[in-house]
C-alpha positions as MATLAB code, in Angstrom:
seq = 'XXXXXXXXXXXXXXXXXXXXXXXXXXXXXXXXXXXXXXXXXXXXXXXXXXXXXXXXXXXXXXXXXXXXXXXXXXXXXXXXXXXXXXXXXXXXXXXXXXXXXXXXXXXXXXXXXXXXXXXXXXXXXXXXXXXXXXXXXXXXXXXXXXXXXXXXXXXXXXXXXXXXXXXXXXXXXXXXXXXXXXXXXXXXXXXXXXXXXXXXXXXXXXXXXXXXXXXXXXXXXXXXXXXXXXXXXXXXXXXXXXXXXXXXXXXXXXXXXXXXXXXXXXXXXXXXXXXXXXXXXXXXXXXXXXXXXXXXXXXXXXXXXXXXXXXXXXXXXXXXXXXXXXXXXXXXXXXXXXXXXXXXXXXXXXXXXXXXXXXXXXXXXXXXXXXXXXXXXXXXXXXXXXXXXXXXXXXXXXXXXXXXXXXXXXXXXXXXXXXXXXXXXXXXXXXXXXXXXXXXXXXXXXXXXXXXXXXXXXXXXXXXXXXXXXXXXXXXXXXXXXXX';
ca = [
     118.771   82.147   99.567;
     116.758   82.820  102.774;
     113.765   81.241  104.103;
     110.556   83.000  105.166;
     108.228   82.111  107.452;
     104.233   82.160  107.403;
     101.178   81.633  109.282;
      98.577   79.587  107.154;
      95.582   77.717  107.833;
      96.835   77.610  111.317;
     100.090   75.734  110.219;
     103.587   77.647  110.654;
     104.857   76.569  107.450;
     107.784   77.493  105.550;
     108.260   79.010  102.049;
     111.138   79.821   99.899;
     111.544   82.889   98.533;
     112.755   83.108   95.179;
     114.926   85.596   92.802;
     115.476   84.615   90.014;
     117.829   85.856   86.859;
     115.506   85.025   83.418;
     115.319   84.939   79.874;
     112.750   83.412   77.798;
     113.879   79.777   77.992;
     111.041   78.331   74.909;
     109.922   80.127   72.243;
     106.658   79.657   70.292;
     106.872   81.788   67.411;
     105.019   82.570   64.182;
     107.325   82.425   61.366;
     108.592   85.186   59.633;
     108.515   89.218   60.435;
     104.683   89.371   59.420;
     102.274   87.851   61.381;
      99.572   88.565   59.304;
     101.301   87.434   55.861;
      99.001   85.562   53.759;
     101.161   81.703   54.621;
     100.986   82.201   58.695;
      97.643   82.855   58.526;
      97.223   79.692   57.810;
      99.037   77.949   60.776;
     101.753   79.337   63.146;
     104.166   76.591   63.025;
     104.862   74.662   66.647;
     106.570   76.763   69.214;
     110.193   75.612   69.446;
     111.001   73.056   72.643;
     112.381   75.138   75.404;
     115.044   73.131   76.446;
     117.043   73.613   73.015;
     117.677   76.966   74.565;
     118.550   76.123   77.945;
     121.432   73.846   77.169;
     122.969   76.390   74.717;
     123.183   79.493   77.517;
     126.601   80.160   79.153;
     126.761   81.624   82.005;
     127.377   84.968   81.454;
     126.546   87.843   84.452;
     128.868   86.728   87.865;
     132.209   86.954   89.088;
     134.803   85.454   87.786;
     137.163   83.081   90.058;
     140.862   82.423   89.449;
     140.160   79.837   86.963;
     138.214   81.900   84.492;
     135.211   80.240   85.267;
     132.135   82.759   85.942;
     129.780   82.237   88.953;
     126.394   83.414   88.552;
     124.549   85.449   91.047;
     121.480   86.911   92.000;
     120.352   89.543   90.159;
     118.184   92.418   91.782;
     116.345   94.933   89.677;
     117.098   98.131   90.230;
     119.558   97.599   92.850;
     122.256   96.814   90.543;
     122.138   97.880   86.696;
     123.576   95.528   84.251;
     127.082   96.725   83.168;
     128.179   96.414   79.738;
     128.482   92.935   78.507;
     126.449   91.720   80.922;
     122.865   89.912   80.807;
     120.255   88.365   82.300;
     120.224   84.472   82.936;
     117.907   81.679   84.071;
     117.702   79.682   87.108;
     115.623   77.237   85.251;
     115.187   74.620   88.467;
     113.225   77.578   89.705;
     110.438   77.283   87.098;
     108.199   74.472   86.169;
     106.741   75.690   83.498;
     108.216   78.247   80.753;
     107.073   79.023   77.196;
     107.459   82.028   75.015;
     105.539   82.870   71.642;
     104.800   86.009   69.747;
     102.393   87.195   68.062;
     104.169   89.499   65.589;
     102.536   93.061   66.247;
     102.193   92.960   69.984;
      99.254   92.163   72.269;
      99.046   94.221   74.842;
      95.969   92.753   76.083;
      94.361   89.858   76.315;
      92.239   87.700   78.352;
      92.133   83.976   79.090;
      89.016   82.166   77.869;
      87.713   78.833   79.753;
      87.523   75.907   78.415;
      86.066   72.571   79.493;
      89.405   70.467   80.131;
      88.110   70.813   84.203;
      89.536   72.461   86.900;
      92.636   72.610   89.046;
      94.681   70.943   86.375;
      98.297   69.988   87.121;
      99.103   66.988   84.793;
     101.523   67.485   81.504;
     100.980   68.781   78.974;
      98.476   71.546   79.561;
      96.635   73.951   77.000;
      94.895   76.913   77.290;
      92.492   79.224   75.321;
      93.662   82.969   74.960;
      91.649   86.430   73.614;
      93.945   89.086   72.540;
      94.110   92.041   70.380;
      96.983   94.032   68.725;
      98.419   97.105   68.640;
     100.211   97.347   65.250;
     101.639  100.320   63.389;
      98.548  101.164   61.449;
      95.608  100.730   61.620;
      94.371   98.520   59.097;
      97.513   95.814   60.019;
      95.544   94.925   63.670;
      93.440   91.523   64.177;
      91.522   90.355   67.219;
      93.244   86.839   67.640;
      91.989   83.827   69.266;
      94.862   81.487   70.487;
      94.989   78.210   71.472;
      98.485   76.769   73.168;
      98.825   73.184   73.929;
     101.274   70.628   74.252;
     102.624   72.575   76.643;
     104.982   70.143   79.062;
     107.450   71.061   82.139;
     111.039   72.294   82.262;
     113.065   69.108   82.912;
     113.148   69.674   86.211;
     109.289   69.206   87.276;
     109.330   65.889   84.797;
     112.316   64.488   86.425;
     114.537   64.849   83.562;
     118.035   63.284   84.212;
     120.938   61.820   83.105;
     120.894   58.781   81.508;
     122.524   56.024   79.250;
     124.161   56.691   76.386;
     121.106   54.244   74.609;
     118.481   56.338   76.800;
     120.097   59.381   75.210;
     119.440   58.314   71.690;
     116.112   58.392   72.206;
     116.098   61.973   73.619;
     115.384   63.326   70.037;
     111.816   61.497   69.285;
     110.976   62.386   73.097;
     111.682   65.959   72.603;
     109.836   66.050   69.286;
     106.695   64.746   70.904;
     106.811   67.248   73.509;
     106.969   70.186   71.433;
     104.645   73.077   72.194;
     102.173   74.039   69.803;
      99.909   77.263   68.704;
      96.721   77.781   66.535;
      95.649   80.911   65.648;
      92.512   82.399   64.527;
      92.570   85.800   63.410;
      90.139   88.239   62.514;
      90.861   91.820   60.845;
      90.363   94.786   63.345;
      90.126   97.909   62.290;
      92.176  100.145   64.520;
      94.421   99.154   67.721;
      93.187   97.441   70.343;
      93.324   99.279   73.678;
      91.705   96.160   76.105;
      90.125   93.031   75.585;
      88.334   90.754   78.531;
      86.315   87.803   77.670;
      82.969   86.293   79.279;
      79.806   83.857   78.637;
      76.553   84.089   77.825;
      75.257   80.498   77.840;
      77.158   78.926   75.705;
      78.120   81.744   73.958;
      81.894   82.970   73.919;
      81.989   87.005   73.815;
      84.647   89.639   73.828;
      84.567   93.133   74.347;
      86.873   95.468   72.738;
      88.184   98.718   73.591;
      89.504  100.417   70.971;
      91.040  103.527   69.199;
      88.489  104.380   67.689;
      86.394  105.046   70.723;
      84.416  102.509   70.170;
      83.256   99.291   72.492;
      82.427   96.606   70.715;
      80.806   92.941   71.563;
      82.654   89.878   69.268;
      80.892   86.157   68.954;
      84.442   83.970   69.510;
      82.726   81.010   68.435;
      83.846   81.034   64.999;
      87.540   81.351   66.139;
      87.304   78.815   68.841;
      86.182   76.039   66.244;
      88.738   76.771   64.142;
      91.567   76.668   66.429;
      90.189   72.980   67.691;
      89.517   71.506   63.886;
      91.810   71.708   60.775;
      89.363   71.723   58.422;
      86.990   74.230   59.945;
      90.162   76.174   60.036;
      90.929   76.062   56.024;
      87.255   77.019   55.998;
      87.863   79.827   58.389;
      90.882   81.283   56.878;
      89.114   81.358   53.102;
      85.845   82.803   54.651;
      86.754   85.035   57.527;
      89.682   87.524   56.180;
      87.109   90.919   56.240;
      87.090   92.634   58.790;
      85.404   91.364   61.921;
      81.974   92.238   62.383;
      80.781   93.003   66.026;
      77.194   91.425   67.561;
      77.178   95.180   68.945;
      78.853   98.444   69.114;
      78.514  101.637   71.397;
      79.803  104.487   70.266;
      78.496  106.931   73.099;
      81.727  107.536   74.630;
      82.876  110.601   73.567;
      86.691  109.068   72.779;
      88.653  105.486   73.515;
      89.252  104.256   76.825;
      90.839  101.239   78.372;
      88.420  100.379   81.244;
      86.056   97.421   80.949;
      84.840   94.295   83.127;
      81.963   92.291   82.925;
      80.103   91.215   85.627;
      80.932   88.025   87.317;
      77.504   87.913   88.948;
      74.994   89.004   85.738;
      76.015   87.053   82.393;
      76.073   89.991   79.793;
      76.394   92.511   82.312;
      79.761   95.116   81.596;
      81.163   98.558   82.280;
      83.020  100.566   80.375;
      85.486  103.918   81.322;
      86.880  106.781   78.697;
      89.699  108.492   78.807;
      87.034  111.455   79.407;
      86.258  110.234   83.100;
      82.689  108.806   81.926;
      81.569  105.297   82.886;
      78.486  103.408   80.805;
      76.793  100.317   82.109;
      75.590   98.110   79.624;
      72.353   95.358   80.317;
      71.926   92.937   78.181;
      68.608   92.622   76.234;
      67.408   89.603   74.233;
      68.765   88.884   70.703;
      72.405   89.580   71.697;
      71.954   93.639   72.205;
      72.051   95.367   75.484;
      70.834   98.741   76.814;
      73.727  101.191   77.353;
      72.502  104.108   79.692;
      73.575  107.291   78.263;
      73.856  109.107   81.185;
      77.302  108.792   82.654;
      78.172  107.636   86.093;
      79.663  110.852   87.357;
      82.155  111.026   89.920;
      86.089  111.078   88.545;
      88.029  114.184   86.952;
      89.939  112.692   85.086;
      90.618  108.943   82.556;
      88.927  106.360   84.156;
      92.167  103.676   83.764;
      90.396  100.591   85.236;
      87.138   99.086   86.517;
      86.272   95.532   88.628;
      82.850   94.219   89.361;
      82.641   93.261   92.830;
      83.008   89.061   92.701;
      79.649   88.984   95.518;
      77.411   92.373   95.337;
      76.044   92.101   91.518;
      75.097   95.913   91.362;
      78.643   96.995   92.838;
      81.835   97.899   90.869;
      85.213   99.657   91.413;
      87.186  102.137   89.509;
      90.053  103.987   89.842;
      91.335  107.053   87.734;
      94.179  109.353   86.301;
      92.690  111.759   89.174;
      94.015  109.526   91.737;
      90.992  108.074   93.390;
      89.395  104.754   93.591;
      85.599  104.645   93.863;
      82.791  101.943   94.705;
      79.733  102.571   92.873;
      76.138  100.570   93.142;
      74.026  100.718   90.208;
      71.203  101.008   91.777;
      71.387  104.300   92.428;
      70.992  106.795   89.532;
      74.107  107.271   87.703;
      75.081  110.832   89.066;
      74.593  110.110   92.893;
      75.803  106.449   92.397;
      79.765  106.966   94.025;
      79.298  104.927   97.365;
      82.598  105.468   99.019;
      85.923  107.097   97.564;
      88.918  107.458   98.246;
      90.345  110.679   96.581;
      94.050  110.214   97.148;
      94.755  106.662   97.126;
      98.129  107.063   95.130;
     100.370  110.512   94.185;
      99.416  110.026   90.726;
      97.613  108.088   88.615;
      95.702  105.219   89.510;
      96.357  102.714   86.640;
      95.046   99.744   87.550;
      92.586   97.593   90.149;
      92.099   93.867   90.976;
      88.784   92.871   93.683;
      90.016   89.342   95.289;
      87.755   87.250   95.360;
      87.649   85.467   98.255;
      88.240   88.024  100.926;
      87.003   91.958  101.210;
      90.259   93.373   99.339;
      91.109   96.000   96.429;
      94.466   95.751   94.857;
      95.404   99.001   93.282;
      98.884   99.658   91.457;
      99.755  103.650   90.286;
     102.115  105.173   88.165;
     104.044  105.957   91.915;
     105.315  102.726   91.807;
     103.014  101.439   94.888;
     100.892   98.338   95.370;
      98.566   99.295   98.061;
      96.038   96.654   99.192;
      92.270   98.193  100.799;
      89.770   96.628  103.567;
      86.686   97.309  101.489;
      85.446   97.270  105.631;
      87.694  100.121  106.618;
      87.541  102.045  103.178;
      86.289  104.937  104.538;
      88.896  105.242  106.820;
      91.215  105.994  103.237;
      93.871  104.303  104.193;
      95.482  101.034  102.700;
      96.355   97.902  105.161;
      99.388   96.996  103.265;
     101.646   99.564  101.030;
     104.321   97.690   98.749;
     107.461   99.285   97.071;
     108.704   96.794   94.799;
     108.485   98.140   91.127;
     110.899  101.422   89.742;
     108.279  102.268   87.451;
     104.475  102.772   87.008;
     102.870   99.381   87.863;
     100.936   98.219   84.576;
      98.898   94.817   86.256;
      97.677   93.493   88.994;
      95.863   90.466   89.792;
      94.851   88.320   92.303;
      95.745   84.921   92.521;
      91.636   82.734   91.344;
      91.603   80.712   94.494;
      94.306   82.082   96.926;
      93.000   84.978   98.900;
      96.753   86.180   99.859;
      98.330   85.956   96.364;
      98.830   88.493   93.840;
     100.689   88.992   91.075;
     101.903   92.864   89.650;
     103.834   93.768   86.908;
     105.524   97.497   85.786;
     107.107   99.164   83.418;
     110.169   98.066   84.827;
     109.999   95.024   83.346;
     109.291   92.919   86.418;
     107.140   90.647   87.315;
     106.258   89.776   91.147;
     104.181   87.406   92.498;
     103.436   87.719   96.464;
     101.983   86.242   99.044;
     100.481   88.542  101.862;
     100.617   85.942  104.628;
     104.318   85.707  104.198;
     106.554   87.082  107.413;
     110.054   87.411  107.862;
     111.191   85.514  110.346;
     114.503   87.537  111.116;
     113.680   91.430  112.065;
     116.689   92.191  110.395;
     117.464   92.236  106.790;
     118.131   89.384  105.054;
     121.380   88.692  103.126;
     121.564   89.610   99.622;
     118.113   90.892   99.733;
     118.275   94.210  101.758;
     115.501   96.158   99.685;
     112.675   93.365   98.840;
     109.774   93.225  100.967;
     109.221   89.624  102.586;
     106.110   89.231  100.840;
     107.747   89.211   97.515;
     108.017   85.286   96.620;
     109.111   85.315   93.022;
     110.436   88.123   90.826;
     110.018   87.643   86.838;
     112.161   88.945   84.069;
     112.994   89.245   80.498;
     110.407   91.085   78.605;
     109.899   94.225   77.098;
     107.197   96.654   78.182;
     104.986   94.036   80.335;
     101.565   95.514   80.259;
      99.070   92.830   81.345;
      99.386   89.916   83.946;
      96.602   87.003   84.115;
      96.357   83.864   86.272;
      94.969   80.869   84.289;
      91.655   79.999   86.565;
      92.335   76.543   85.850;
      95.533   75.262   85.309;
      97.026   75.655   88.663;
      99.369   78.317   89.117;
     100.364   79.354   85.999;
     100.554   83.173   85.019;
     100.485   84.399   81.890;
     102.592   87.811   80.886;
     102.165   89.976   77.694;
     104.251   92.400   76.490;
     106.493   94.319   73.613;
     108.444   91.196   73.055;
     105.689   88.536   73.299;
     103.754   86.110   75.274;
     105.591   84.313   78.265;
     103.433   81.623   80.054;
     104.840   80.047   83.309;
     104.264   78.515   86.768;
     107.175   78.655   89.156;
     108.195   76.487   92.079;
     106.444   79.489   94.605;
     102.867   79.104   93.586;
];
């Protein structure tokens, strides 16, 4: 593989680009078809260890040399379909993290909730505190979960995992039985699928809100959940207690049908906005007593589905949206709702708009469309309506985007292609020319991600250090690799 060059913090550094061929290499499963049978409510068994996997795959997608043996190579999506027999493999030394679970019915959204293990955490084994909600086949089957991973350790690689003695070996099995993953959940019955969750504080007080099928929003305590999935007992208590359906702290029902756009405020504890698939956007105030003031008069602007919405991370009366209609809009609150649009632009993609991400340590808006583009905007130069970087890396509408929680030049983006990039925008080629074995990826492009089905949301964890979490069709994966 090539190198790439890049100017940072006024160091000329270099950084390896990455492409990787992957499967899930760890699984952390629920047992059974049924995640909601009456025995895995009460505890989703430990995930299984990763590496179990990883020594039983064969090498299976390369060219084959004169003495039968196969050589694996790079695999690029969409350059080269998979031909019959085929299939995707791991380059595990490029990851130092990997774990897979599922959830049963899918999640196809989530949100990570903090906890108070610190910050910047690098050290084995790490945990983590998930929201998510499902999207089962009917209605009644769907739960709002609260998940807590942990026990989660390297690939063997990052923990300097070699050979040893045939005595060091025997004790290989305890080892690797200690350092299996584990999963609590907490789960609450939901009444209808789950279109979006995101998670915030108030105080001490965990919340979630919920976009749903049934056009409602609603407002969750996770406190309940969150105890249990720390304390056995409490759990038992939980799990005899808890199994009716979940009753919200508050519920608007003013939209006029579901939607999927909603952020709260990272300024205004309590503060949120919510889109429709009707092109209507609410803000919600919080009031004492855990209820908040919902304006019913919309803020009026879009045509079309509002698909996503971000809260500026500095101006506390600013937000973003973007739309089916194909524009992206900055709105202050301060202004009444139907002259609050700021500054649009009305064609930033050929289609729809799906989904934005406001970094938050420079003036940039991320924005990913059912084109295919990632398009990154000078909130300084909006006006102008034209993006300062245009990316063509995904085959298919692009489903996430996020930037990295501390990095102001890191993103991550996944599609419907069933990739998953992370990139760094200070990266620069340092041959004009194309580079070998690469001739279609663009130099910003530092790690490509594979092996799930339908990807639909991407998170960073904001405080284990660079680990991304991926949900889709097939599950959970949760990973750091050796590029961020």
């Amino acid at each position: 593989m090539g190198f790439n060059c890049f100017q940072k913090n006024g160091a000329l550094e270099k950084r390896k680009r990455v492409v990787t061929r992957v499967l899930p290499f760890s699984k952390m499963s629920a047992p059974g078809g049924d995640t909601f049978s009456d025995a895995e409510i009460e505890k989703v068994e430990e995930m299984e260890d990763s590496e179990e996997e990883q020594e039983e795959m064969e090498e299976s997608d390369g060219d084959e040399e004169g003495d039968g043996t196969v050589q694996p190579r790079v695999y690029i999506p969409g350059i080269e379909p998979l031909q019959p027999g085929e299939e995707l493999e791991m380059d595990q030394t490029a990851y130092r993290l990997y774990h897979h679970c599922q959830t049963g019915a899918p999640c196809l959204s989530f949100d990570v909730i903090r906890d108070d293990l610190g910050e910047n955490r690098e050290e084995s084994p790490l945990s983590m505190l998930l929201c998510a909600g499902t999207q089962a086949e009917t209605a009644q089957a769907n739960r709002l979960l609260v998940m807590r991973m942990h026990n989660l350790h390297g690939t063997r690689r990052e923990e300097g995992d070699g050979e040893g003695s045939e005595s060091e070996s025997e004790g290989e099995g305890d080892e690797q039985e200690e350092k299996k993953p584990a999963l609590e959940l907490a789960m609450l019955p939901h009444y209808g699928a789950i279109n979006r969750v995101r998670v915030t504080r108030v105080g001490d007080t965990p919340l979630a809100a919920v976009w749903s099928e049934k056009g409602q929003v609603e407002i969750f305590d996770l406190r309940p959940q969150l105890d249990a999935v720390h304390d056995s007992a409490i759990m038992a208590t939980f799990l005899r207690e808890q199994q009716k359906e979940a009753t919200p702290l508050f519920t608007f029902t003013g939209h006029m049908t579901e939607g999927f756009a909603v952020d709260w405020s990272p300024k205004v504890p309590g503060r949120l906005a919510t889109g429709d698939c009707k092109k209507h956007i609410h803000v919600w105030e919080p009031r004492e007593g855990g209820a908040w003031h919902v304006d019913q008069r919309p803020f009026a602007g879009h045509t079309h589905s509002v698909e996503d919405i971000q809260w500026s991370p500095t101006e506390p009366t600013v937000f973003a949206s973007c739309s089916v209609d194909t524009s992206i809009r900055i709105w202050d609150t301060r202004a009444p709702p139907s002259k609050a649009c700021m500054l649009s632009v009305s064609q930033a993609h050929s289609s729809d708009v799906n989904v934005i991400s406001w970094n938050r340590n420079e003036p940039f808006l991320l924005s990913g469309g059912d084109d295919g583009l990632l398009k990154v905007w000078d909130l300084r130069q909006f006006k102008a309506g034209r993006p300062v970087a245009s990316f063509k890396l995904h085959s298919a509408p692009v489903s996430s985007v996020e930037w990295h929680p501390t990095d102001g030049s890191v993103f991550a983006s996944a599609g419907s292609d069933d990739v998953v990039g992370q990139w760094d925008l200070s990266v620069e080629s340092c041959d004009p020319g194309t580079e070998a074995g690469l001739p279609t990826l663009p130099p910003q492009v530092l790690f490509l991600h594979q092996g799930q089905t339908e990807v639909k949301e991407v998170h960073w964890h904001p405080q284990n250090s660079g680990v991304l979490i991926c949900t889709a069709l097939s599950g959970f994966n949760v990973f750091r690799t050796i590029s961020v």
